[in-house]
C-alpha positions in Angstrom: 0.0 0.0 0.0 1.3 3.4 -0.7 2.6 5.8 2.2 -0.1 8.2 2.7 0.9 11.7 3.9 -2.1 13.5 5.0 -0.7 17.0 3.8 -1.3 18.0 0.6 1.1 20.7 1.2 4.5 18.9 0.5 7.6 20.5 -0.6 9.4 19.3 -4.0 11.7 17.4 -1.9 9.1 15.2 -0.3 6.9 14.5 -3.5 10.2 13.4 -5.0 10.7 11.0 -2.1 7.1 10.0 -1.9 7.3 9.3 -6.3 9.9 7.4 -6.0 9.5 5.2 -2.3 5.9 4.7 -3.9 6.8 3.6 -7.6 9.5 1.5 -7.1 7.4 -0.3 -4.7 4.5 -0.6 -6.8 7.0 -1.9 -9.9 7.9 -4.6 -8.1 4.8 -6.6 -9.1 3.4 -4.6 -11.7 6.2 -3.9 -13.7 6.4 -4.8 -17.3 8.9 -7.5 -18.6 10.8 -6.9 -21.8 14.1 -8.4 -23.0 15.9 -5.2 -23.5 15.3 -5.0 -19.7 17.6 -8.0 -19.1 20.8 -7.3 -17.0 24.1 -8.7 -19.9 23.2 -7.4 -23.0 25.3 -5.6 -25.6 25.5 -1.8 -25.9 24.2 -2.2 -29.0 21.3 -4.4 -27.9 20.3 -1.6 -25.5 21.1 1.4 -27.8 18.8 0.0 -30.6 16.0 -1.1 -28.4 15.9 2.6 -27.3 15.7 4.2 -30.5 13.0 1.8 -31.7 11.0 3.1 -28.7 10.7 6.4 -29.4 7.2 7.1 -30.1 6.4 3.5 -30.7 4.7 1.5 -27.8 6.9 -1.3 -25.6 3.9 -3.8 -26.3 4.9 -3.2 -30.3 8.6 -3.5 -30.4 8.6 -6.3 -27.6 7.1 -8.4 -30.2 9.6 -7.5 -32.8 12.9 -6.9 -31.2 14.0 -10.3 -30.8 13.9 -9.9 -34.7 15.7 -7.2 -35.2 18.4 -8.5 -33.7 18.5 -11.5 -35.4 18.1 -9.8 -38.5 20.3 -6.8 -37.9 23.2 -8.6 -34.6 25.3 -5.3 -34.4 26.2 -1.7 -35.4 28.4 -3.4 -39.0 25.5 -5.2 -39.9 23.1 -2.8 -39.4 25.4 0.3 -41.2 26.5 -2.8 -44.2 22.8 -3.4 -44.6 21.0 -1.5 -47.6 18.8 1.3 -46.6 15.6 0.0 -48.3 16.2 -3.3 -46.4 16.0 -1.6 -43.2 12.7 0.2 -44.4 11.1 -2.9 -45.3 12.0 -4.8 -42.2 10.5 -2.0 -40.2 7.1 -1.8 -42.2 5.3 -4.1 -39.9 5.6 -2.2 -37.3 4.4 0.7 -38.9 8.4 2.6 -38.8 9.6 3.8 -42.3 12.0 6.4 -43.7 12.8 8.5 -41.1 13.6 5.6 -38.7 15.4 3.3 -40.5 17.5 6.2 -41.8 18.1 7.4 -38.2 19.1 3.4 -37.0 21.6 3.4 -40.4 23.0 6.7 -39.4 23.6 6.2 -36.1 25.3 2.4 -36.8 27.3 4.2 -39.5 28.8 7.0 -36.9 29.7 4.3 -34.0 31.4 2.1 -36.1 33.6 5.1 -36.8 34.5 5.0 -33.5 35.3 1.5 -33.8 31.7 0.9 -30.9 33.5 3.4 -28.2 31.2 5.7 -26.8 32.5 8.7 -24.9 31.5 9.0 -21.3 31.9 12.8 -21.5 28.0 14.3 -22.1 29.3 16.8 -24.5 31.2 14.4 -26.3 28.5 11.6 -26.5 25.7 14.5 -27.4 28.0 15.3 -30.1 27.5 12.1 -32.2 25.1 13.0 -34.8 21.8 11.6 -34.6 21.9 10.0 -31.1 19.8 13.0 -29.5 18.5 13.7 -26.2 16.8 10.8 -25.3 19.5 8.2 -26.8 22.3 9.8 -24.8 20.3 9.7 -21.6 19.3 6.1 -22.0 23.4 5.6 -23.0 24.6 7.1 -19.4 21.6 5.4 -18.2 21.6 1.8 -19.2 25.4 1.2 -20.1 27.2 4.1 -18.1 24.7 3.8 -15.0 24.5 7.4 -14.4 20.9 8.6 -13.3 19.6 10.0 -16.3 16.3 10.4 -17.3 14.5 8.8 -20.1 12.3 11.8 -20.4 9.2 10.9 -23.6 5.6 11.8 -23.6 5.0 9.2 -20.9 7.1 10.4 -18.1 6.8 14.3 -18.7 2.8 13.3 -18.6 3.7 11.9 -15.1 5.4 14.9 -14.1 3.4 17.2 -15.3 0.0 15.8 -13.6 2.0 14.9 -10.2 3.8 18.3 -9.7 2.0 20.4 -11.8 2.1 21.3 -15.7 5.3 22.4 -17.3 5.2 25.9 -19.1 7.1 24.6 -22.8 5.5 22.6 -25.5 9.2 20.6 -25.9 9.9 18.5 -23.4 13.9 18.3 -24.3 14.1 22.0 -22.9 11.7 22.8 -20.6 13.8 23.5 -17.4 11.4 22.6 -15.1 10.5 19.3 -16.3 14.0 18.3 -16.7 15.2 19.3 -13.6 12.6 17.3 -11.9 13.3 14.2 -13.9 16.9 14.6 -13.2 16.1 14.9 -9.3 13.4 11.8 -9.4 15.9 9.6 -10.8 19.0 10.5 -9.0 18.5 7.4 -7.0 20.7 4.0 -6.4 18.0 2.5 -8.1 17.6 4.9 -11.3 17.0 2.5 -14.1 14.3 1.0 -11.8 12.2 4.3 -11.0 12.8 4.8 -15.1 10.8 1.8 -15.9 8.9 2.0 -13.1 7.4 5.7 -13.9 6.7 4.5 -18.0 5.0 1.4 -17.3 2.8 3.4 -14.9 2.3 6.0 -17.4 1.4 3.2 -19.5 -0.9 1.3 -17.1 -2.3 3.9 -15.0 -1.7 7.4 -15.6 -3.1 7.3 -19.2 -3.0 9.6 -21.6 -6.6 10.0 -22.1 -8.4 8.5 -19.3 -6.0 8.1 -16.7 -6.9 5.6 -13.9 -7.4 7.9 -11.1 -9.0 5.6 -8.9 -6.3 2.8 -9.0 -3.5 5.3 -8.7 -1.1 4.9 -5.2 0.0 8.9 -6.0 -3.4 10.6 -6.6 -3.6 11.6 -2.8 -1.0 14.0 -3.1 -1.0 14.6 -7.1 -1.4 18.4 -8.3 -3.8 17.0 -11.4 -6.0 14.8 -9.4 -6.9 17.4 -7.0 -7.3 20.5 -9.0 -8.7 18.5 -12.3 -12.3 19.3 -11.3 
């Protein structure tokens, strides 16, 4: 059961705390499963699950990973491979052009760098076409730093739980950044990660979010000012 704090008038601080004792509780037995989620894979295994997330739901690419990397087993293959391949492969799935052009682009630049990534952000943020979101799941996943894997799903967390962010783009909204950055600067930051998107997914919907289920809604800014 979640902790309850009977005062809705909690500092940042504490609805940090709260988000994340609360989350990585409830993740522990509803947390989705996926094989990118598997401690021992390559860099490349985790990089490329990533960047077939974006904008595509886990329940999609779960089904089709394991293919991919059968199809496509590391960053030579995948920059060797031609670019209509790539397209086609990525048709069921409903990713065309602009993806498989992104995957080939990105393979193309880390075998330049013989599959070294730099641990500096600058320098890693400097590759073209790994982005925002790619380097934060990098320093995330293989560097484990605490970085934030900030999509629609967790800034819609965010934004309902602490209140709405003032800029359209989440990559540089300040607010919403800093707040990701401070919820997962935890021991366990790849858990509360997961742990916040596959609530976004289950419970704190985009359209009708499940209120009534929800172990945060006592002391969440959109459930008590949504009326």
């Amino acid at each position: 059961m979640a902790d309850r704090i009977t005062s809705n008038q909690l500092s940042e601080d504490e609805k940090v705390s709260f988000i994340q004792t609360n989350l990585l509780r409830w993740y522990k037995t509803n947390g989705r499963r996926f094989y990118w989620r598997k401690k021992g894979l390559s860099q490349y295994q985790y990089i490329i699950a990533e960047v077939l997330l974006q904008r595509t739901k886990a329940e999609t690419i779960a089904k089709f990973y394991p293919l991919f990397i059968v199809e496509f087993p590391n960053w030579l293959s995948l920059a060797n491979t031609d670019l209509k391949s790539i397209e086609i492969f990525l048709q069921p799935i409903g990713l065309y052009t602009q993806r498989a052009l992104r995957l080939q682009n990105l393979a193309n630049e880390i075998v330049k760098r013989n599959g070294r990534l730099p641990r500096d952000r600058k320098d890693l943020e400097s590759i073209p076409f790994m982005g925002q979101y790619i380097a934060n799941a990098v320093e995330l996943v293989i560097f484990n730093k605490p970085s934030p894997l900030v999509d629609v799903n967790m800034a819609r967390v965010i934004d309902r739980f602490f209140g709405p962010r003032k800029m359209a783009d989440i990559r540089y909204d300040p607010y919403l950044q800093e707040l990701a950055y401070k919820i997962v600067d935890h021991s366990k930051a790849k858990y509360i990660n997961w742990a916040i998107l596959d609530f976004a997914a289950l419970i704190c919907k985009s359209k009708i979010p499940l209120c009534e289920k929800c172990l945060l809604s006592h002391n969440c800014f959109f459930n008590h000012y949504k009326f």
